[in-house]
C-alpha positions in Angstrom: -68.3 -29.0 -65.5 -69.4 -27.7 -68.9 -68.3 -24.1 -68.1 -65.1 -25.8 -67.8 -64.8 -26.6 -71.5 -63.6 -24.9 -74.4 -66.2 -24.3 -77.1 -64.6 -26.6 -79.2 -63.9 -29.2 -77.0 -67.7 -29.2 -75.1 -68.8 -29.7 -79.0 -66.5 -33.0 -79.9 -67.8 -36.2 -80.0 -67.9 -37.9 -76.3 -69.0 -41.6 -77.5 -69.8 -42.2 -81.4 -73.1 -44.3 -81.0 -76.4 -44.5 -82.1 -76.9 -40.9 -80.7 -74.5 -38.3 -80.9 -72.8 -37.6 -77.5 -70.5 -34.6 -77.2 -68.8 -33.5 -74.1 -71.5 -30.8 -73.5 -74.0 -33.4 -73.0 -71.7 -35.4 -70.9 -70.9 -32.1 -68.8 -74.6 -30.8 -68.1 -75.9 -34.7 -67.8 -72.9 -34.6 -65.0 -73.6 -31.5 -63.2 -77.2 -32.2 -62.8 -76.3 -35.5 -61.2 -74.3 -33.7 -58.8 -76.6 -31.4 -58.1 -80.0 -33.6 -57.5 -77.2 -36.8 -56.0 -74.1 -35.5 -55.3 -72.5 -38.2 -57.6 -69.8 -37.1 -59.1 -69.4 -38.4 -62.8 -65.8 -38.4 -63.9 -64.9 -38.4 -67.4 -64.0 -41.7 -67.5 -67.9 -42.7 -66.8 -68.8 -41.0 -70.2 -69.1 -44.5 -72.0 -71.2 -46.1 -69.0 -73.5 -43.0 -68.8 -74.0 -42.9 -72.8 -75.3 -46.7 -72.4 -77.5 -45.8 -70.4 -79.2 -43.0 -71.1 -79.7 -44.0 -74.6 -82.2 -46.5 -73.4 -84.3 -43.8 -72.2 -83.9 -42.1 -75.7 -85.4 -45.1 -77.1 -88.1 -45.6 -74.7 -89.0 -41.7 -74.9 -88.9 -41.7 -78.5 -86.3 -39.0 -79.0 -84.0 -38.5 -81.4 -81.0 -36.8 -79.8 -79.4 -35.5 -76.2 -80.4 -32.0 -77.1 -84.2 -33.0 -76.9 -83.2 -35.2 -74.0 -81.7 -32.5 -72.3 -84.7 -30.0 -72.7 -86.9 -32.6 -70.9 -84.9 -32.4 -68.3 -84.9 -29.1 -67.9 -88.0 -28.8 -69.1 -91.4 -27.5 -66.6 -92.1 -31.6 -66.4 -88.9 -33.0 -65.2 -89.0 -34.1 -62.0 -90.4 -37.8 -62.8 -87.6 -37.9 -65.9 -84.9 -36.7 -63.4 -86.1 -39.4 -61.5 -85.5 -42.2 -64.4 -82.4 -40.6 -65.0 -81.3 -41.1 -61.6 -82.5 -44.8 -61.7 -80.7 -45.1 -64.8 -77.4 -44.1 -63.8 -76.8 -45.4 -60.0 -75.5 -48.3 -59.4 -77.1 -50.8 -57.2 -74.7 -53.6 -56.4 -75.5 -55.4 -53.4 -76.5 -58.7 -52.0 -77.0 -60.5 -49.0 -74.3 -60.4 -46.0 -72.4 -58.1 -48.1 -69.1 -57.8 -46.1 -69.9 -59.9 -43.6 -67.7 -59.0 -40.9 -70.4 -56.0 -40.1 -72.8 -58.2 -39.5 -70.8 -60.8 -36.9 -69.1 -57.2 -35.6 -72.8 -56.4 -34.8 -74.0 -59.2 -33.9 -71.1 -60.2 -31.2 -70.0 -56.8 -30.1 -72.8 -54.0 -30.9 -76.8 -56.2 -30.4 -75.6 -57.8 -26.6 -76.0 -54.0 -25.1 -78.5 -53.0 -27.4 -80.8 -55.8 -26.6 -80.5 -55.7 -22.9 -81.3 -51.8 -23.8 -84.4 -52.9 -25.7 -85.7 -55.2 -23.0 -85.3 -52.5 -20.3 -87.9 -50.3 -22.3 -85.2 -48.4 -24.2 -85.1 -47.0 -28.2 -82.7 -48.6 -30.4 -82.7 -47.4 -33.4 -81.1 -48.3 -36.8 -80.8 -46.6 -40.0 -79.3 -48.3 -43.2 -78.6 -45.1 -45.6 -78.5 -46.3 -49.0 -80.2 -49.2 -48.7 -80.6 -50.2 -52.5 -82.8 -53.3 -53.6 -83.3 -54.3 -49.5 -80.4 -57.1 -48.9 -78.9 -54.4 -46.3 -81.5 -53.7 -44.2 -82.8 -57.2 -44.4 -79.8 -58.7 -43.4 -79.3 -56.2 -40.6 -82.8 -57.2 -39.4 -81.6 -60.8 -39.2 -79.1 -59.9 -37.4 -81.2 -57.9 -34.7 -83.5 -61.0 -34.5 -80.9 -63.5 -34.2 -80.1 -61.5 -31.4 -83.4 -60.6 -30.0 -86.1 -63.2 -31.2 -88.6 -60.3 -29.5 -87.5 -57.1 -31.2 -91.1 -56.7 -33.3 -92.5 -56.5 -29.8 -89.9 -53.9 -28.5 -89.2 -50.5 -29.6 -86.3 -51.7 -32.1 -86.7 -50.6 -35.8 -84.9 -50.2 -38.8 -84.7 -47.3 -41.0 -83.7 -48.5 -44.6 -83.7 -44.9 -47.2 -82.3 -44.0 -50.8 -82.0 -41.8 -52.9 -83.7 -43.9 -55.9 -87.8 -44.4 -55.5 -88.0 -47.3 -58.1 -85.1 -49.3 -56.1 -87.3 -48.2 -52.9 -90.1 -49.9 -54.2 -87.9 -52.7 -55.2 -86.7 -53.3 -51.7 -90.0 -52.8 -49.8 -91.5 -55.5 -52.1 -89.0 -58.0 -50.7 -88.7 -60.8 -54.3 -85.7 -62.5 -54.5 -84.3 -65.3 -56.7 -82.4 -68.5 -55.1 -79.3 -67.0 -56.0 -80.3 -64.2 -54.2 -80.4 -65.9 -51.0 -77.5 -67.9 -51.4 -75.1 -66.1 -49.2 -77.9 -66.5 -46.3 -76.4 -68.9 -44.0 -78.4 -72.1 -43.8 -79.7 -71.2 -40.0 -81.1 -68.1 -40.7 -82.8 -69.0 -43.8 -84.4 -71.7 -42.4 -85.9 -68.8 -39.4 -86.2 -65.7 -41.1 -87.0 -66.3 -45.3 -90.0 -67.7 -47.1 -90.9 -68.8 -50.3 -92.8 -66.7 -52.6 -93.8 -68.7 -56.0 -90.9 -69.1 -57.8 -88.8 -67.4 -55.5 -88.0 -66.4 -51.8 -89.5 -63.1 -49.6 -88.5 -62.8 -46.0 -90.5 -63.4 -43.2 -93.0 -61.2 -41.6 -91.1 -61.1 -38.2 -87.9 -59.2 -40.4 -90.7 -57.2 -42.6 -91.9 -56.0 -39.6 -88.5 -54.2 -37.8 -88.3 -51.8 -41.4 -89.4 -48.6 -42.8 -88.8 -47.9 -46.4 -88.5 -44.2 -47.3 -86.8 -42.6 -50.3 -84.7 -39.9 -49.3 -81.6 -37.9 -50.1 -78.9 -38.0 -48.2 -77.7 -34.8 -49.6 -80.7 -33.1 -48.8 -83.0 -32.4 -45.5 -83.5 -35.3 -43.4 -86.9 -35.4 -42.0 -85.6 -38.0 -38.9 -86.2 -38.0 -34.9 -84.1 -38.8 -32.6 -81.1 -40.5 -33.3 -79.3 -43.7 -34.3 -77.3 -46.4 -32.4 -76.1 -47.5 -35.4 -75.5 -46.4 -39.3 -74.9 -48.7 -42.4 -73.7 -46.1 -45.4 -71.4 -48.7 -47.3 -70.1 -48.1 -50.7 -71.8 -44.8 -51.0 -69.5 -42.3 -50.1 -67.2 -43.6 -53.1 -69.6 -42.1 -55.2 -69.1 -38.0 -53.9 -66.0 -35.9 -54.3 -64.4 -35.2 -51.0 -65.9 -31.7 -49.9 -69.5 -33.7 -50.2 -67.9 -36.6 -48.1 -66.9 -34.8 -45.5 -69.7 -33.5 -44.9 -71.8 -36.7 -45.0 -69.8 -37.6 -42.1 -69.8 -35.0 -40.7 -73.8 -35.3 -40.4 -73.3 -39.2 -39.9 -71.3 -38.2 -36.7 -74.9 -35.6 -35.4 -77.2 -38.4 -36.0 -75.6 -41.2 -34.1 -75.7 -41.4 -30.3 -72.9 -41.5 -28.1 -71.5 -44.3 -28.5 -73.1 -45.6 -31.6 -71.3 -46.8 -34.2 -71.3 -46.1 -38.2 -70.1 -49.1 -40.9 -68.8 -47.9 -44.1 -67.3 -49.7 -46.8 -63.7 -51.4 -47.2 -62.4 -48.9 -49.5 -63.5 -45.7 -47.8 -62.3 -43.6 -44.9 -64.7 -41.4 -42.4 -63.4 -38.3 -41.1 -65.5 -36.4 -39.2 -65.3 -34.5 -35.5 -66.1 -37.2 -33.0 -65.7 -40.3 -35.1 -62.8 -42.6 -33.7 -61.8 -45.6 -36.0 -63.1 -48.9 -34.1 -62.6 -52.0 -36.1 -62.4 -53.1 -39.7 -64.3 -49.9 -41.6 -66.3 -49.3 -38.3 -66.5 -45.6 -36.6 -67.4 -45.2 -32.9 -69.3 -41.9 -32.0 -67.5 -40.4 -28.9 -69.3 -39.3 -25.8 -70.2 -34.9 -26.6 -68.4 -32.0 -24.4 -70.8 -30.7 -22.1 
């Protein structure tokens, strides 16, 4: 992106602010997200991503983007890269998100995939971008609601992103009441705890999931493969060459037949994906 500017224009002002922000900043701060994330910043997130990383600024002690940028590049950067990543995704999410996944799975995905689990067979399930944990715990309630016995079958979760703090976050599992709000009363009652002040879930969901950080854009270090994906309202984030192949890698790792959820606003492609259901993609049986 910053090769793309003029010289005068990478040198005006991005955001006036405490720190100066020009568009050179804006560009390199931009194409190294891209290139650790795939995230692509438009221009229009200049604003958002100024607010953001000025925090850091003030918590490193430096006194412009120049000094900020040089620690990023710098021989110690990968636990900086790291804050800067937690700075600038977003992590909106809460429980039952888009609930319609959950009853699709629930009704028309868990019936065969717990009369799978009881006859000795793998089911496997992998929520990709799994932010502070309400995915992955709520797909867990799901599976138990389902199949009160899955910690004693070979059924288990895979929650992963990109962002180690928000890992962290998730594995440890603290939410507020209004956290647990959308939680329909039932479940609550089976599957979440209190914790203090708050609310955890209950060893029996704890017990389905493995936390690991990874990127999506990178190697995955998985086995086997998935009966079903969650990637919902990531893919918004990555310019369409990167989507397609997310998808397109999506579509290796699931199983015939398994099925990948995305969110409302987005649109899979990929070689054997077929549309099935509201933002739901069906993995077609392989040639041969």
């Amino acid at each position: 992106m910053t090769a793309a500017l003029s010289r005068s224009r990478a040198a005006e002002i991005a955001v006036a602010g405490e720190f100066p922000f020009t568009w050179d900043d804006f560009g390199a701060v931009a194409a190294l997200m891209y290139e650790v994330s795939g995230i692509h910043l438009v221009e229009a997130k200049a604003t958002l991503v100024y607010s953001r990383l000025a925090k850091r600024l003030r918590v490193l002690g430096l006194r412009d983007f120049a000094a900020y940028r040089a620690l990023l590049d710098g021989p110690d950067a990968e636990d900086e890269r790291s804050a800067m990543l937690s700075a600038l995704t977003t992590n909106v999410t809460r429980f039952y998100r888009e609930p319609h996944h959950f009853a699709d799975l629930l009704d028309k995905r868990m019936p065969a995939l717990a009369a799978a689990a009881r006859a000795g067979g793998r089911v496997r399930i992998w929520s990709a971008g799994c932010s502070a944990g309400h995915e992955p715990y709520t797909i867990a309630m799901t599976v138990l609601e389902a199949l009160p016995e899955a910690g004693n079958l070979d059924v288990r979760i895979l929650a992963s992103d990109i962002d180690p703090l928000i890992v962290q976050r998730a594995a440890a599992a603290a939410y507020s009441a209004d956290d647990i709000e959308p939680v329909p009363a039932g479940v609550r009652a089976k599957h979440l705890v209190r914790a203090g002040a708050g609310w955890t879930v209950s060893p029996a969901v704890k017990s389905l999931i493995a936390f690991r950080t990874l990127n999506l854009l990178a190697d995955w270090p998985i086995r086997g493969q998935f009966d079903i994906i969650f990637c919902r309202n990531v893919a918004i984030y990555f310019d369409d060459p990167t989507q397609s192949r997310l998808f397109g890698r999506f579509a290796d790792a699931l199983k015939d037949g398994g099925h990948l959820y995305i969110g409302h606003s987005e649109r899979a492609s990929a070689p054997g994906l077929t549309p099935d259901g509201l933002t739901a993609y069906r993995r077609e049986a392989r040639r041969g």
